[in-house]
Structure formats: structure tokens, C-alpha cells
C-alpha positions as CSV (number, residue, x, y, z in Angstrom):
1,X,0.0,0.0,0.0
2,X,1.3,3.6,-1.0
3,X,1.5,6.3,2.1
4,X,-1.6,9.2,1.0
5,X,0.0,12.2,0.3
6,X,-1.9,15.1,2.9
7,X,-3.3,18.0,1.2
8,X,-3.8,20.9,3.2
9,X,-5.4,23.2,0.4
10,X,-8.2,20.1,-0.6
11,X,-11.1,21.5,1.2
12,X,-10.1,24.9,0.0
13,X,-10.1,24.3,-3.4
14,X,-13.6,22.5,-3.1
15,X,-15.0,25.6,-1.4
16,X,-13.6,28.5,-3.3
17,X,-14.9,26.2,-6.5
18,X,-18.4,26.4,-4.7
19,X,-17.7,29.5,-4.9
20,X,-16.4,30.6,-7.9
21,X,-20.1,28.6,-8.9
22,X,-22.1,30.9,-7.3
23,X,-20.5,34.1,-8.6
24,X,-21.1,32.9,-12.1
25,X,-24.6,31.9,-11.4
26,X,-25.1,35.7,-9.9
27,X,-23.2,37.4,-13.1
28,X,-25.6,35.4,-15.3
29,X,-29.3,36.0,-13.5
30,X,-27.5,40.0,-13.4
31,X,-26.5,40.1,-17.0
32,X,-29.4,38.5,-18.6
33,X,-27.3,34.7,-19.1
34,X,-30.2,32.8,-17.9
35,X,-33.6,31.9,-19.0
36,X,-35.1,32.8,-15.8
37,X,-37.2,36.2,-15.5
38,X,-35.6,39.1,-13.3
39,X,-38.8,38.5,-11.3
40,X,-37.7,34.7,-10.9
41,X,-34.5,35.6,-9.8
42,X,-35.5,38.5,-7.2
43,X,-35.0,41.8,-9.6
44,X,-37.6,44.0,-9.8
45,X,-37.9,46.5,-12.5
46,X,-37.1,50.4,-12.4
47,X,-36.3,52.9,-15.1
48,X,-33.2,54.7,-15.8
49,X,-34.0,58.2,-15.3
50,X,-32.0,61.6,-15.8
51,X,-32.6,64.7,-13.6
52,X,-31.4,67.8,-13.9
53,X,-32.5,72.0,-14.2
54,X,-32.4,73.9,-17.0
55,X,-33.3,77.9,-16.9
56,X,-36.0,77.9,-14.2
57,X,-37.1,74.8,-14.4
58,X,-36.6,70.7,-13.1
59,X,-36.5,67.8,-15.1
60,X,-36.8,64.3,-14.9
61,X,-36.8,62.1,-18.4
62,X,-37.3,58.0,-17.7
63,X,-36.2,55.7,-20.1
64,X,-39.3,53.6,-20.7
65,X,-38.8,51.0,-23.9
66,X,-41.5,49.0,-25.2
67,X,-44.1,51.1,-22.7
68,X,-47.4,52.1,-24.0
69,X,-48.3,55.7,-22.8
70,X,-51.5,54.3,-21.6
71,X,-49.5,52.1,-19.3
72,X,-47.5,55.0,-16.9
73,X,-48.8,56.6,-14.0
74,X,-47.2,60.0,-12.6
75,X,-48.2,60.8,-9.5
76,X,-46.4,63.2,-6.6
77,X,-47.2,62.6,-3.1
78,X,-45.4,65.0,0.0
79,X,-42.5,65.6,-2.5
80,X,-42.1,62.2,-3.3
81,X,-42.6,61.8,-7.2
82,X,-43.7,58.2,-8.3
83,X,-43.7,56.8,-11.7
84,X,-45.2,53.5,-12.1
85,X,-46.7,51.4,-14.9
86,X,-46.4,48.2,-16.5
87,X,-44.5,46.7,-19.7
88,X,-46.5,43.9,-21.2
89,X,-44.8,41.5,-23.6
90,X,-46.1,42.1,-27.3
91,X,-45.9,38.2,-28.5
92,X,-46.6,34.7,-26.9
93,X,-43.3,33.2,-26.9
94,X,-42.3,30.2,-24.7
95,X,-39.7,30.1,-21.9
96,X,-38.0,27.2,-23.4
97,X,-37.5,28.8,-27.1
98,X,-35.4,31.7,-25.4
99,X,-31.1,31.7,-25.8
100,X,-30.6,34.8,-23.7
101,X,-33.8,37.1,-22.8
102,X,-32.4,40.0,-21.4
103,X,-35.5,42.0,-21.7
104,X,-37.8,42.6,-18.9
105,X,-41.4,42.5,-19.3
106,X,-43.6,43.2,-16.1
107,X,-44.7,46.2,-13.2
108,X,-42.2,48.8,-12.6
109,X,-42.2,51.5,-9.6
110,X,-39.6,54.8,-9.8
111,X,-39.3,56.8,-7.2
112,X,-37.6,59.9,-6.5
113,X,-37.7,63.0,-3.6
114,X,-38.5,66.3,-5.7
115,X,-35.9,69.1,-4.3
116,X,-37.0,72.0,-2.4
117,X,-38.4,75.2,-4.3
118,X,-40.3,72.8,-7.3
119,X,-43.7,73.7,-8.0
120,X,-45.2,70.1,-8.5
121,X,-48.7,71.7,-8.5
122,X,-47.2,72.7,-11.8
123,X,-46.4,69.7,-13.6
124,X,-46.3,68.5,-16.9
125,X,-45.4,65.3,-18.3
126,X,-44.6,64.0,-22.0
127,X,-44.2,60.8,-23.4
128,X,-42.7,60.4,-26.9
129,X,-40.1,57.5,-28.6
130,X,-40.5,55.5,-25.2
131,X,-39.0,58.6,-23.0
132,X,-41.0,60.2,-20.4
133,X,-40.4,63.7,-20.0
134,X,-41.7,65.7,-16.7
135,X,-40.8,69.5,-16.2
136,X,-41.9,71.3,-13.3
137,X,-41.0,75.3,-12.8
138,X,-38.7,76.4,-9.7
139,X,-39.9,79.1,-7.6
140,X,-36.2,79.6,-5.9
141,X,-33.0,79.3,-6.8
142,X,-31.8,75.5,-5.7
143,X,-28.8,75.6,-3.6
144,X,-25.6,74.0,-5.6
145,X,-22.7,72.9,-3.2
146,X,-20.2,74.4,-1.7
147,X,-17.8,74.3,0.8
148,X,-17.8,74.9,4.0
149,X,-15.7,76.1,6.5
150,X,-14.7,73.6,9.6
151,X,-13.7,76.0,12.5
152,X,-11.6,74.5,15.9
153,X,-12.8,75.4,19.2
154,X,-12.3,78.8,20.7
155,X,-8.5,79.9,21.2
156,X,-7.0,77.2,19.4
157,X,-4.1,78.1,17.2
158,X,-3.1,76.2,14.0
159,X,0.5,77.2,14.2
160,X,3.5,74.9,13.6
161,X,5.9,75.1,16.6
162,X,9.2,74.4,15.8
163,X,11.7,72.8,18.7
């Protein structure tokens, strides 16, 4: 009988191949790899949206492919603006004839605090070439950043002392 060589590293390569499994099972259900539907794999839906000001006024524009118009709801609630809706698949196709379907199909729920000085009791909202496009006017001037000064308690000096 031949002495068994010990390995110390055996478990640890089992486990970090376990591993290395489950990574490429995540970067597949993320990426679209899989046949299974974002809702299948825990993703939910939300569109990309763009915000920004412009003159005297906010925008928000939310990328919404393959939505009817019909389908989108806008609503604002205590400076919270929702958009919400649902993107229903256009043909009967089954699970099983699908290579990669990275399309997703289903309910969909942005939302997104309005900043301070937006007149939502203004708002208006188009849709055109699957982009929604909501503009609302700004009664004051929003605060852009700057920096602020960090003061030290009372007395203290910030002098170098040499020795």
C-alpha cells in the first residue's frame, strides 16, 4: 500500500470552486445569461432616469422602452414623485424557445424626492419614442454645493511650533 499524500489546500479548493459557482450563477441571472425572468430571480424593475435643471425649471426624463403611454402613471405625493406602470410582452413566446432574454417585461415602480423650491402643482409630463419627459418650474433658486468652512474650538491656534 502507497503512504496518502496530505493535502492541506483540498477542502479549499472545493470551497472556493463552490464559490467561484455561485458568482457565475449571480453574473448570469445580473446580466441576462439565464432563461429565468428578473422576477424569478429576485429583480424588480425600475427605469433609468436623468434629472437635472435647466433655466427655471426641473426635469426628470425616464427611459421607458416598449411602454405604452396608456400604461404610466405620474403621481407626486409629499415631495415624493412616483412613476409607475407596466411593460407587457407584445408576443406569446415560450420560456423554453429563449437563448438569452435580457428584456424585462412586467410592473415597474420609480421613485424619487423632488428638491425644495419645485412647483409640482405645476407639472407636466410627456411621453414620446418611449421617453418620459416631466418638467416642473422652480420658484427659488436650488442651492448648488459648496464648501464649508470647519472652524476648531475657541482659542486654538493652528500654528506649527518648531523645537
Amino acid at each position: 500500500m502507497l503512504p496518502t499524500r496530505w493535502d492541506p489546500f483540498r477542502n479549499l479548493t472545493h470551497e472556493l470552486g463552490s464559490l467561484h459557482r455561485e458568482m457565475d450563477d449571480l453574473f448570469r441571472r445580473t446580466f441576462g445569461l439565464t432563461k429565468e425572468t428578473p422576477e424569478q430571480a429576485g429583480f424588480s424593475m425600475a427605469p433609468a432616469v436623468n434629472t437635472y435643471t435647466k433655466g427655471n425649471k426641473y426635469f426628470v426624463e425616464a427611459e421607458l422602452p416598449g411602454v405604452n403611454k396608456d400604461e404610466v402613471d405620474v403621481s407626486i405625493d409629499g415631495g415624493i414623485l412616483s412613476i409607475s406602470g407596466e411593460r407587457k410582452e407584445d408576443k406569446e413566446t415560450k420560456e423554453d424557445d429563449y437563448f438569452i432574454r435580457e428584456s424585462h417585461y412586467g410592473s415597474f415602480l420609480r421613485r424619487l424626492t423632488l428638491p425644495e423650491g419645485v412647483n409640482a402643482d405645476e407639472i407636466h409630463a410627456k411621453f414620446k419614442d418611449g421617453v418620459l419627459r416631466i418638467s416642473m418650474p422652480i420658484e427659488k433658486k436650488l442651492t448648488t454645493g459648496r464648501k464649508v468652512l470647519i472652524e476648531g474650538p475657541e482659542g486654538e491656534q493652528k500654528e506649527k511650533k518648531t523645537h
